[in-house]
N, C-alpha and C positions, 0 to 999 in steps of 0.2 A: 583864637580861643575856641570857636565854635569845631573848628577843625581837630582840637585834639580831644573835645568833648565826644564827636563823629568815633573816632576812632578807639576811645577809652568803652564804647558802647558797642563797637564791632568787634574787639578784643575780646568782652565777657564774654557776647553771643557767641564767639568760633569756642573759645576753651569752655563755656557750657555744654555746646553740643559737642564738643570730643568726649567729656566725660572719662570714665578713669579703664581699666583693662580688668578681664575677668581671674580670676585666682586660680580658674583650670579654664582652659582654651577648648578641653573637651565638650563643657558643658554649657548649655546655652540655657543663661538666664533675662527670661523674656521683662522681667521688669525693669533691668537695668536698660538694653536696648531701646524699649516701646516706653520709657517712660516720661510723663507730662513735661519736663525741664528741656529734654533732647528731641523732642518736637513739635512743642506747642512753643514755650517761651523763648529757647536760644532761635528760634530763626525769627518772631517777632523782634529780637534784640539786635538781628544784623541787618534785617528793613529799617528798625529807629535808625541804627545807627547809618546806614546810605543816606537816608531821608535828611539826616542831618548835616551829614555831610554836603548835598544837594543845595542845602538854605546858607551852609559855610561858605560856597563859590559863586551862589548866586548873590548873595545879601552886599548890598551895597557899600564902601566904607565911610564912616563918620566924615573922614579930611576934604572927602568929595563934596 
């Protein structure tokens, strides 16, 4: 469970920082590039999500 928690959180992280395509390839709009989701919060989300992942292969099982 913890394992597809891990990956349901590394999933957001990657499709937040792709984010979506410009409407002209000529023109560079710097908000969309530099802004706070695509690199403050999606790679915070794909540390949670390793981290998680981390405690999913470490964490001991109940049956033990």
């Amino acid at each position: 469970m913890w394992m597809l928690i891990g990956l349901a959180v590394l999933a957001l992280g990657f499709f937040l920082m792709a984010g979506g395509k410009s409407s002209d390839p000529n023109v560079f709009n710097e908000k969309d590039v530099y802004s706070t989701t695509r690199i403050t919060i999606a790679p915070m989300l794909i540390i949670a999500g390793f981290i998680i992942e981390i405690f999913a292969i470490m964490k001991k099982s109940k049956a033990n």
